[in-house]
Short mmCIF file of the C-alpha atoms (twelve columns), coordinates in Angstrom:
data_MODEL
# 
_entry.id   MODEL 
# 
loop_
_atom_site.group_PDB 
_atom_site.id 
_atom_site.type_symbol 
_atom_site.label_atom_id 
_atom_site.label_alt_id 
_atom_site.label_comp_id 
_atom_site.label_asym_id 
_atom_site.label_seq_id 
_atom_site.Cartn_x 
_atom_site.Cartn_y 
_atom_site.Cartn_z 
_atom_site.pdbx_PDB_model_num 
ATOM 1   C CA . UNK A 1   142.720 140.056 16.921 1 
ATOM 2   C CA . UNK A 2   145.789 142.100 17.741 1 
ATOM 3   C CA . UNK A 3   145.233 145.336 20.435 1 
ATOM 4   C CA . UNK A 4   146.139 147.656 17.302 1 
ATOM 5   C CA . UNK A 5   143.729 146.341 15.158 1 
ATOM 6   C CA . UNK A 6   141.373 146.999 18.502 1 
ATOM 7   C CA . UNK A 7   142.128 150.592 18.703 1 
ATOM 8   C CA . UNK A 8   139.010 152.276 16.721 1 
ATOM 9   C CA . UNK A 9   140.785 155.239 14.131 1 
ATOM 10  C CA . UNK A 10  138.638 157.820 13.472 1 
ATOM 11  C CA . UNK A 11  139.299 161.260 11.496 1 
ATOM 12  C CA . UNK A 12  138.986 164.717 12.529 1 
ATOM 13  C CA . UNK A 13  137.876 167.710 10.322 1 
ATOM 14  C CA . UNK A 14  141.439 168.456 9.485  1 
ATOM 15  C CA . UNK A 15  141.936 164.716 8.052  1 
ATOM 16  C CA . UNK A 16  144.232 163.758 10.484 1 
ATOM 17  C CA . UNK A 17  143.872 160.620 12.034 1 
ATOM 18  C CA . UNK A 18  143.328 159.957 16.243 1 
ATOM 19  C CA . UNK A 19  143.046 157.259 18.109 1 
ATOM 20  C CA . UNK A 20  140.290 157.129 21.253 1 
ATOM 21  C CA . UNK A 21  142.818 155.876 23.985 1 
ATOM 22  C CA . UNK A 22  141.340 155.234 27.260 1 
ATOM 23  C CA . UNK A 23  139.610 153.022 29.334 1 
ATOM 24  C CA . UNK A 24  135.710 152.385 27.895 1 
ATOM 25  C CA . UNK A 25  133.180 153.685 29.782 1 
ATOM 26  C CA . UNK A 26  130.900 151.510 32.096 1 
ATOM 27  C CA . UNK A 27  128.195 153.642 31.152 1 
ATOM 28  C CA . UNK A 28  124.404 151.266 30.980 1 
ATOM 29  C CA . UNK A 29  121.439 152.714 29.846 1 
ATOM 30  C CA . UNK A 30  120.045 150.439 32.738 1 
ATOM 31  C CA . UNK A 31  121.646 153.124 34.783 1 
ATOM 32  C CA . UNK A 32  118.771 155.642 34.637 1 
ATOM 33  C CA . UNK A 33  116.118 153.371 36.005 1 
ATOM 34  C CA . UNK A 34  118.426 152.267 38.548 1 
ATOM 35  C CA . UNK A 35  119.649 155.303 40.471 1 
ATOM 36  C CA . UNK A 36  115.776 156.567 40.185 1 
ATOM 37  C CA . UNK A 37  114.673 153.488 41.893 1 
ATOM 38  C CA . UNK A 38  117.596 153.906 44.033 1 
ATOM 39  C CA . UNK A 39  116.430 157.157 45.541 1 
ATOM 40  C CA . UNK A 40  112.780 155.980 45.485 1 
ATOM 41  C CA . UNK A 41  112.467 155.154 48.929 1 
ATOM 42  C CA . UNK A 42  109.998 155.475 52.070 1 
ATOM 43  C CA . UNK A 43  110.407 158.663 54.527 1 
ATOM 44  C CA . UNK A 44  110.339 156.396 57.725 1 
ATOM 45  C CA . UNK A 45  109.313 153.101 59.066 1 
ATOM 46  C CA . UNK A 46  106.945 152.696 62.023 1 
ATOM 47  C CA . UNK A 47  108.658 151.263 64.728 1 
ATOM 48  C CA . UNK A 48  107.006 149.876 68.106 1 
ATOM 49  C CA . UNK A 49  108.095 152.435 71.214 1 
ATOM 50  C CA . UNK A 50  106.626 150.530 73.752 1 
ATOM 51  C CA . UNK A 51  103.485 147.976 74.307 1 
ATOM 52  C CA . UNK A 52  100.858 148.030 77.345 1 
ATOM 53  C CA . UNK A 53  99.053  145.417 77.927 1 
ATOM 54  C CA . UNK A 54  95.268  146.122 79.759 1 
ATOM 55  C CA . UNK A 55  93.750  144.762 82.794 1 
ATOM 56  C CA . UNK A 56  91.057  142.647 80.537 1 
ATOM 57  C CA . UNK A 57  94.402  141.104 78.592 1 
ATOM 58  C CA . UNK A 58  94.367  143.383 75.536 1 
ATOM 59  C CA . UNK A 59  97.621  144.771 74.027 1 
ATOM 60  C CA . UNK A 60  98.404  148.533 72.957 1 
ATOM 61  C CA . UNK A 61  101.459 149.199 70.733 1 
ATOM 62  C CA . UNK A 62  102.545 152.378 70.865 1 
ATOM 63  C CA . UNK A 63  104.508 153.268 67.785 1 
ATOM 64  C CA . UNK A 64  106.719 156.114 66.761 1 
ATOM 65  C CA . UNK A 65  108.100 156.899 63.223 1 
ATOM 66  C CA . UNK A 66  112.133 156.685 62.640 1 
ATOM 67  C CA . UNK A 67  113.034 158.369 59.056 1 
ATOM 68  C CA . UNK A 68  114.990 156.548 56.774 1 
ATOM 69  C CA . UNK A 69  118.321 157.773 56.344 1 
ATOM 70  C CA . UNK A 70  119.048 160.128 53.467 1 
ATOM 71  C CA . UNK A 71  120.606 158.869 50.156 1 
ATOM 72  C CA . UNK A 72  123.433 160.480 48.403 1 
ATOM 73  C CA . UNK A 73  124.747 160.325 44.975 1 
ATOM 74  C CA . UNK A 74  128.153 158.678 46.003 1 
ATOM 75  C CA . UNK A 75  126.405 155.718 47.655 1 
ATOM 76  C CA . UNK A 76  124.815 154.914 44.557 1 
ATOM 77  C CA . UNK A 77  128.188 155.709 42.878 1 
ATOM 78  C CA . UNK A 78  129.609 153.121 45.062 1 
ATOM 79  C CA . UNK A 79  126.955 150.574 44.473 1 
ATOM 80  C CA . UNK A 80  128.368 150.725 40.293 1 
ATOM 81  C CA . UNK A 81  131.818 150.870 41.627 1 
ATOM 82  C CA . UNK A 82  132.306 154.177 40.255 1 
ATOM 83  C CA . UNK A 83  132.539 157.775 41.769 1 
ATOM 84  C CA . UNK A 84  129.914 160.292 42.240 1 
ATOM 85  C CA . UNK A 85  132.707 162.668 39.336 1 
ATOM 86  C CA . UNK A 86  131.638 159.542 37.151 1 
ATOM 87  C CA . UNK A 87  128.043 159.735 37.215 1 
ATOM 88  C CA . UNK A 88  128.571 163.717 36.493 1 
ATOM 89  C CA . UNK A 89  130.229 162.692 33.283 1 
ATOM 90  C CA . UNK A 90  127.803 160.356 32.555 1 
ATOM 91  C CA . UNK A 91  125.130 162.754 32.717 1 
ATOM 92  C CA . UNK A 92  126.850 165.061 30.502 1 
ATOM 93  C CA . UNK A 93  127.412 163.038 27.547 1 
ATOM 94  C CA . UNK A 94  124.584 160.641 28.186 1 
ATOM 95  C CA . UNK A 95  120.858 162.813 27.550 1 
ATOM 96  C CA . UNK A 96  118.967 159.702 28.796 1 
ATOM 97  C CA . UNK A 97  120.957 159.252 32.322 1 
ATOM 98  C CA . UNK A 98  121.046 163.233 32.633 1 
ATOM 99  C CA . UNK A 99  117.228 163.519 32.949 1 
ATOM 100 C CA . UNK A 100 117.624 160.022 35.094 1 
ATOM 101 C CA . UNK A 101 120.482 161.784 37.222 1 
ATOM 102 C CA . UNK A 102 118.312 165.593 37.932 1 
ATOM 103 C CA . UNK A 103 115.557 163.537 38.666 1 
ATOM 104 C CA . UNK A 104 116.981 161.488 41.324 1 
ATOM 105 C CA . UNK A 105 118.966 164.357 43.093 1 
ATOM 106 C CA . UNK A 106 115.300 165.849 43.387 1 
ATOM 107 C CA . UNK A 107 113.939 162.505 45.186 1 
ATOM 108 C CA . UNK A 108 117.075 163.488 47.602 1 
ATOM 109 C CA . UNK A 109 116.079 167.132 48.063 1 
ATOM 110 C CA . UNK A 110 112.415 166.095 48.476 1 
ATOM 111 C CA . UNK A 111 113.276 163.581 50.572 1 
ATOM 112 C CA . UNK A 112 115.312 165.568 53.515 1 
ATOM 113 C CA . UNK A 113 112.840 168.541 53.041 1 
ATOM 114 C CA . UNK A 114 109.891 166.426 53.776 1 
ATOM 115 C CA . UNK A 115 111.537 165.097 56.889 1 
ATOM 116 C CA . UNK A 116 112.637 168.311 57.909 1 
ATOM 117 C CA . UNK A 117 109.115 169.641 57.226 1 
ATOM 118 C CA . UNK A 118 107.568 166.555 59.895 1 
ATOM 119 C CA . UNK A 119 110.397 167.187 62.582 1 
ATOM 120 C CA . UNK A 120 111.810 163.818 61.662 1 
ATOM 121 C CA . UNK A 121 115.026 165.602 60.948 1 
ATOM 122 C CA . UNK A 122 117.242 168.687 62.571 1 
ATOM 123 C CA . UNK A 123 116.123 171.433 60.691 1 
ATOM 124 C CA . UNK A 124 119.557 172.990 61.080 1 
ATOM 125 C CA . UNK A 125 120.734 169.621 59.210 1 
ATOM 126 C CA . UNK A 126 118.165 170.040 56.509 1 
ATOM 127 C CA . UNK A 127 119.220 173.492 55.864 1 
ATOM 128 C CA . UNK A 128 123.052 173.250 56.110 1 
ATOM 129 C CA . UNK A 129 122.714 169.200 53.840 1 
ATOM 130 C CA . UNK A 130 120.157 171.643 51.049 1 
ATOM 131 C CA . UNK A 131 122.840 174.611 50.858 1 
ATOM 132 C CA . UNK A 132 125.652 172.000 50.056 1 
ATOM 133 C CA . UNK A 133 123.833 169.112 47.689 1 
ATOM 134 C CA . UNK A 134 121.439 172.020 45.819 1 
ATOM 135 C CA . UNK A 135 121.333 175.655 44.328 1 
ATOM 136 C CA . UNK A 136 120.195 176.776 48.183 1 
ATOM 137 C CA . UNK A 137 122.294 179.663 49.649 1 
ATOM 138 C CA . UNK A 138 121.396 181.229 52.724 1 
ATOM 139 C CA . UNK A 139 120.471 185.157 51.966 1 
ATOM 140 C CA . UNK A 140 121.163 187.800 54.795 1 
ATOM 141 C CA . UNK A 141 119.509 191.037 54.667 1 
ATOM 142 C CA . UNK A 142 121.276 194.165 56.500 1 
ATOM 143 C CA . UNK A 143 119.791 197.233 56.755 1 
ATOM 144 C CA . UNK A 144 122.290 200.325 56.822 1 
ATOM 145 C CA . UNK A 145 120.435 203.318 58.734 1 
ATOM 146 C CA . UNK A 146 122.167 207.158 57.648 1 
ATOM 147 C CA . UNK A 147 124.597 207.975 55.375 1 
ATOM 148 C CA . UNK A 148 128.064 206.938 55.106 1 
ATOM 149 C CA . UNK A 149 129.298 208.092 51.817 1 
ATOM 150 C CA . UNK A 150 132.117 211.401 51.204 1 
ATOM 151 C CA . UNK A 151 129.779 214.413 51.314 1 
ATOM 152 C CA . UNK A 152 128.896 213.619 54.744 1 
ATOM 153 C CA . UNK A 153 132.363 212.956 56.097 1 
ATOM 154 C CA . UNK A 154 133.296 216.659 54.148 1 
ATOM 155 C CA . UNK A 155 130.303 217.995 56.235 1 
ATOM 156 C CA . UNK A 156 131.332 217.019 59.216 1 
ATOM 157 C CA . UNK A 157 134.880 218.255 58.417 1 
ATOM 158 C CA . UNK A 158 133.495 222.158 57.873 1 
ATOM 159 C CA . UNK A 159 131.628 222.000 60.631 1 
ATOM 160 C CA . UNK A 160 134.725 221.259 62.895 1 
ATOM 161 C CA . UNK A 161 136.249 223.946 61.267 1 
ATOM 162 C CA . UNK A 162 139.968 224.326 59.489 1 
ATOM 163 C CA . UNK A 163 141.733 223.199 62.735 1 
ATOM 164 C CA . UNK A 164 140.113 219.748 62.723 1 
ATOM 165 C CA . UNK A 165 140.601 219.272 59.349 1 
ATOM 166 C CA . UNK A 166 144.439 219.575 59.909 1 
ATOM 167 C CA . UNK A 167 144.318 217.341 62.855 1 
ATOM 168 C CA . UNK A 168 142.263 214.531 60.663 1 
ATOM 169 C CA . UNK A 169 144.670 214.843 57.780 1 
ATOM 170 C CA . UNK A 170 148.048 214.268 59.854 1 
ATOM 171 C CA . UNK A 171 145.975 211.526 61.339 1 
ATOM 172 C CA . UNK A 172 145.303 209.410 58.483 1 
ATOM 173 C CA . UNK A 173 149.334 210.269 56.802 1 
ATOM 174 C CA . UNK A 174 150.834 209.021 60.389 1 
ATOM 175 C CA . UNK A 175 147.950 205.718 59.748 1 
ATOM 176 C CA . UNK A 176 148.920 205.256 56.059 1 
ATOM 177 C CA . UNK A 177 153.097 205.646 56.880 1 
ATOM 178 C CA . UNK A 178 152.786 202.612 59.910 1 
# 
């Protein structure tokens, strides 16, 4: 079969004829189960710390918890030998792997927040990894105490008196000329 006769011709609304050019997509619907079992994974493994061992023979382990290292969407990327842009493509023109894709960044979120939550992890690494792989943002609240609007600036020019007022003015001109 000759590449031409390859090249699948399709119409568009006007009735002019286009060719799909481009490489095919490596899109699987085994995909979707895969990066969900992908971020399906253990908080931490138990891990001996030290063992004592008893006048009468017996042993104690002592064991402390080490958390599994958080996933990310490029390693699984990597794993298809695609990029992380790929699988964001993929879950736009693919319903199936988008519900597959939101569900495993939430395994990630729950993941580090759980961790964070236990003191496995740094909370000022949970908060600063949530603000830049989820819709986190980090909300200040000021408080402004009197008023600081025109009316009280003209107040405080009348009470000053004409003089002061003159002196302000040539001020700000000798400010707004450097």
């Amino acid at each position: 079969m000759d590449k031409t006769e390859q090249i699948k011709s399709k119409t568009s609304k006007s009735g002019n004829k286009y060719f799909k050019l481009g490489r095919p997509s490596k899109y699987n619907p085994r995909y979707c189960k895969q990066i969900i079992d992908f971020f399906t994974q253990e908080l931490y493994t138990e891990r001996i710390k030290s063992t004592l061992t008893q006048k009468n023979g017996s042993v104690i382990d002592n064991y402390e918890l080490v958390p599994n290292p958080p996933l990310f969407i490029g390693e699984f990327a990597y794993t298809l030998g695609v990029d992380d842009k790929t699988l964001e493509n993929w879950s736009k023109s693919q319903p199936a792997f988008l519900l597959a894709y939101t569900r495993a960044r939430q395994l990630q979120q729950e993941h580090i927040i759980k961790l964070a939550n236990i003191g496995l992890f740094n909370s000022n690494f949970a908060q600063f990894t949530m603000v830049n792989i989820s819709e986190w943002r980090i909300k200040n609240n000021i408080e402004h105490s009197g008023k600081v609007d025109a009316q009280v600036f003209f107040d405080k020019m009348l009470e000053k008196g004409a003089e002061a007022v003159q002196n302000e003015a040539s001020v700000m001109s000798k400010s707004r000329l450097n």
